[in-house]
Each structure stands twice: as C-alpha cells, then as structure tokens.
DRENVEXNU-967798 format. One line per 5 residues: number of its first residue (from 1); for each residue z, x, y of N, C-alpha, C. Coordinates in Angstrom, 1 decimal. Each point is the difference from the previous one (the first is absolute). Layout:
residues N
NUM> Z/X/Y/Z/X/Y/Z/X/Y ~ ...;
//
This chain:
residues 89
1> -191.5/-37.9/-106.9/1.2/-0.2/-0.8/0.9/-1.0/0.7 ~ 0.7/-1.0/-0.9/1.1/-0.6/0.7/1.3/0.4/0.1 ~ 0.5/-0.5/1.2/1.0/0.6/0.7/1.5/-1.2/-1.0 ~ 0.4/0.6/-1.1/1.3/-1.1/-0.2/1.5/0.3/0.3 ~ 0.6/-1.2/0.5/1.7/0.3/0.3/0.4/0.8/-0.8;
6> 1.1/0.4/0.4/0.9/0.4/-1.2/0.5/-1.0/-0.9 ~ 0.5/0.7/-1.4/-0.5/-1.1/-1.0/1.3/0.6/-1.1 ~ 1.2/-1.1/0.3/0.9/0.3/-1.2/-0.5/-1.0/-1.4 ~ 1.2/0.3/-1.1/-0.2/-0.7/-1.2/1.1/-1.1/0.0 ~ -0.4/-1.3/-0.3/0.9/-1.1/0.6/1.5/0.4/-0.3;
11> 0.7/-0.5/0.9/1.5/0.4/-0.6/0.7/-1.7/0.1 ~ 0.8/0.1/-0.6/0.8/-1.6/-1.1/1.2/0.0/1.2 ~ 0.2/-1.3/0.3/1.0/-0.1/0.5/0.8/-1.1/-0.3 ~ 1.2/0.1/0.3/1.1/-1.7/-0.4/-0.3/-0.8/1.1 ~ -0.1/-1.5/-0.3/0.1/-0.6/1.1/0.8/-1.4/-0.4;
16> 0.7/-0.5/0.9/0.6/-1.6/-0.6/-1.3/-1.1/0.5 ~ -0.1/-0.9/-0.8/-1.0/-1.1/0.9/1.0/-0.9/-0.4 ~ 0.5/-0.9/0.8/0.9/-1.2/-0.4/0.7/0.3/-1.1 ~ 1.3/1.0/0.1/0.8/0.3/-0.5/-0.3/0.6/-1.3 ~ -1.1/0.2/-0.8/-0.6/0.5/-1.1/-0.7/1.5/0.3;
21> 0.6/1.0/-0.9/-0.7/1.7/0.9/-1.0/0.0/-1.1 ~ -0.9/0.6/0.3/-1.1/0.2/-0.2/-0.3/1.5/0.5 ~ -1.1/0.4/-1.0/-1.1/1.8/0.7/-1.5/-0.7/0.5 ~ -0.5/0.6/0.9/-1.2/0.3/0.4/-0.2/1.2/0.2 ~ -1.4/0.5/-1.1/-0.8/1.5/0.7/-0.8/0.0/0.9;
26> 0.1/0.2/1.2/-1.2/0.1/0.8/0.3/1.5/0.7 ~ -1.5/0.6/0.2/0.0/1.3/1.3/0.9/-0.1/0.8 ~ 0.3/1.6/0.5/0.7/-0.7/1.4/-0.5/-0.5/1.2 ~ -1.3/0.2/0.4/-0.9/-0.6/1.1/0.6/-1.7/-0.6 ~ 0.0/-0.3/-0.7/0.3/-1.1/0.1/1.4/-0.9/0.3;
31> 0.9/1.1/-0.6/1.3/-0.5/0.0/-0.1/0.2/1.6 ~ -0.3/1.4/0.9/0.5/-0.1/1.2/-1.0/-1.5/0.8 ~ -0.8/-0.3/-0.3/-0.8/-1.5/0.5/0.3/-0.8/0.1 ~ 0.7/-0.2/-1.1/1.2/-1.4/-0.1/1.1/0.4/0.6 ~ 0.5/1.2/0.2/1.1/-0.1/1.3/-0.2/-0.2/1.0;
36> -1.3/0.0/0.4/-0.5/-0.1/1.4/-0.1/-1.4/0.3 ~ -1.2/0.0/-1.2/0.0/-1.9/0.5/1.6/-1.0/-0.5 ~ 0.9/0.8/-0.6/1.5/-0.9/-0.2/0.6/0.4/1.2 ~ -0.2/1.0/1.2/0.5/0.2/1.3/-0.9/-0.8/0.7 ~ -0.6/-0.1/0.1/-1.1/-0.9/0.8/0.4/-1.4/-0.1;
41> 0.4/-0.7/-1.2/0.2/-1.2/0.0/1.5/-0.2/-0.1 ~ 0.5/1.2/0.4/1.9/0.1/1.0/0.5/-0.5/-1.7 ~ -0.1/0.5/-1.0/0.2/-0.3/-1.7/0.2/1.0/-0.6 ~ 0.9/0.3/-1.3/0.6/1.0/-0.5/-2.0/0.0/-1.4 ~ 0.1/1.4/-0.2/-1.5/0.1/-1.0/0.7/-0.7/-1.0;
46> 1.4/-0.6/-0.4/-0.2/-0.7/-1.4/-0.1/-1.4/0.3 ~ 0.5/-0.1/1.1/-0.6/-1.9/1.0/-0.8/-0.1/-0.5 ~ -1.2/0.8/0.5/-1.4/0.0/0.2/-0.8/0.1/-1.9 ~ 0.2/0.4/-0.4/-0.4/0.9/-1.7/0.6/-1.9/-0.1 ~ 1.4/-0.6/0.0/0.1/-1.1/-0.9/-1.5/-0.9/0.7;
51> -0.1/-0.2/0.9/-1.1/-0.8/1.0/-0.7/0.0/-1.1 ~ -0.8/1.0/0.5/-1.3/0.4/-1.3/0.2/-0.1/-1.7 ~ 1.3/0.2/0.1/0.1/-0.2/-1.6/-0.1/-2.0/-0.5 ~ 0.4/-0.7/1.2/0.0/-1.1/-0.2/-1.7/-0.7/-0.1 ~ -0.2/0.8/1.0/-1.6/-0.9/0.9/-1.2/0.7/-1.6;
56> 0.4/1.1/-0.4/-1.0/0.1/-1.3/-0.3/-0.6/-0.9 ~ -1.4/0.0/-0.4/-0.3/-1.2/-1.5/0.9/0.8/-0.8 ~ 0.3/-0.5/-1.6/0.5/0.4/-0.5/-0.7/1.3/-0.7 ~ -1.3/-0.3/-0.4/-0.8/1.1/-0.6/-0.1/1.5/0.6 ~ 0.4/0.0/1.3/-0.1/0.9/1.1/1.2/0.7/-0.5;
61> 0.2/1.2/-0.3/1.6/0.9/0.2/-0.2/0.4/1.0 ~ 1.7/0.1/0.4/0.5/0.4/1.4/-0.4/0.8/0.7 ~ -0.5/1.3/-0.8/-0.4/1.4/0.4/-1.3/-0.4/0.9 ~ -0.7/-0.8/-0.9/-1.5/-0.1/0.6/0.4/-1.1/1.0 ~ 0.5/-1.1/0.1/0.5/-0.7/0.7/0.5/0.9/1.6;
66> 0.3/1.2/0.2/0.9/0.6/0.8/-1.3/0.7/0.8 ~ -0.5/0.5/-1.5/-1.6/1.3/0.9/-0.9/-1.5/0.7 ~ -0.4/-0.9/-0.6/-0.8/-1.4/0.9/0.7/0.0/1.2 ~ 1.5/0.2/-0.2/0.4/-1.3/1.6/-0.2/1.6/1.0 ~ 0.5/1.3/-0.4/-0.1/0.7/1.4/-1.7/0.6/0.2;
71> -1.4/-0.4/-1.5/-0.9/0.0/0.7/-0.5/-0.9/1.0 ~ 0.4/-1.3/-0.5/-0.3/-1.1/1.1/0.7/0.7/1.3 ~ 1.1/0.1/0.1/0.3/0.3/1.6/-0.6/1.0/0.4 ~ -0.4/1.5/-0.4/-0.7/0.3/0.2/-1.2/0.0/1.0 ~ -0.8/-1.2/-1.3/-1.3/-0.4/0.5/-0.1/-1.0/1.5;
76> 1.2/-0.6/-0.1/0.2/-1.1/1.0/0.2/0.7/1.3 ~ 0.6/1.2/-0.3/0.3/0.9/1.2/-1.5/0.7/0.4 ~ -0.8/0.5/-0.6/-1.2/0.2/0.6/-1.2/-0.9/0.1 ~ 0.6/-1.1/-1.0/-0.8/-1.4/0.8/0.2/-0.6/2.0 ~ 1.4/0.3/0.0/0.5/-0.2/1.3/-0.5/1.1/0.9;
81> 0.0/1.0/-0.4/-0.1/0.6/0.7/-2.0/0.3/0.6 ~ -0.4/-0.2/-1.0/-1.6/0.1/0.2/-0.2/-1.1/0.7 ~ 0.5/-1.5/-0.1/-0.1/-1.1/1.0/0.5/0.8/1.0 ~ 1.2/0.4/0.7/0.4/0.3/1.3/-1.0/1.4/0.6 ~ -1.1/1.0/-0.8/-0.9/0.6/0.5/-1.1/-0.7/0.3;
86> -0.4/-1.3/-0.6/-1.0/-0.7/0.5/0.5/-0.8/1.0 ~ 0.9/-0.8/0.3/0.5/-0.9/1.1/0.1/1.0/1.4 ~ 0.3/1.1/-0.2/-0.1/1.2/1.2/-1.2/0.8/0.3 ~ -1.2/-0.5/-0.8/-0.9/0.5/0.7/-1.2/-1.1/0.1;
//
C-alpha cells in the first residue's frame, strides 16, 4: 500500500500581484513551499507568486503555474542532491 502525506482540500487565498488582489486555491503543502522557497530567495511569498505570475504562458493559470514552479524545486533539489551522492562516492 502507499504511504500518502497528509492531504488538505485547497484553501483560497488573497494575494496582491502588482497592485491588483487576486485568490489562488492551492493545498497547504503548497502554500507552506512557497514560503519556503519566498524565504530562501530573502522575498515576501507575494514577491515571489508575482515572479511566477509574470514568467507564465498565458494559457497556464496561476494555481497550476504555482504547483509547476514548487514541483520543479522540488525536483531540482533531489536532482542536486543525487549529483552530490554520486560526486562522494
């Protein structure tokens, strides 16, 4: 059987992107991700949410736009990190 996270139902939140408020639903494994990676790059989570809102095709909505950018880090993080278990052995 698989083992899954805990698992809320997205919750809506306000956010300003360039002076215009806006909702995004996302989980909270997500919302807490983007605070992580908006600490990490020393940036407030709505800095970071406008970034991404800017860098998206248009066809893309924000929400999905938001789950992409913290799967990429994610993956980048255990991309890095699987290089640094082969470089040490």
């Amino acid at each position: 059987m698989i083992d899954l996270p805990p698992m809320t139902a997205p919750r809506k939140r306000s956010v300003t992107i360039e002076g215009h408020a806006t909702s995004v639903s996302l989980e909270d494994a997500f919302w807490r991700a983007l605070d992580q990676q908006a600490q990490l790059a020393g940036q407030t989570r709505a800095c970071l949410i406008g970034q991404i809102d800017r860098a998206r095709p248009p066809e893309v909505g924000l929400a999905t736009a938001l789950r992409l950018f913290v799967l990429a880090q994610v993956q980048a993080g255990a991309d890095a990190a699987s290089s640094s278990q082969h470089a040490s052995a």
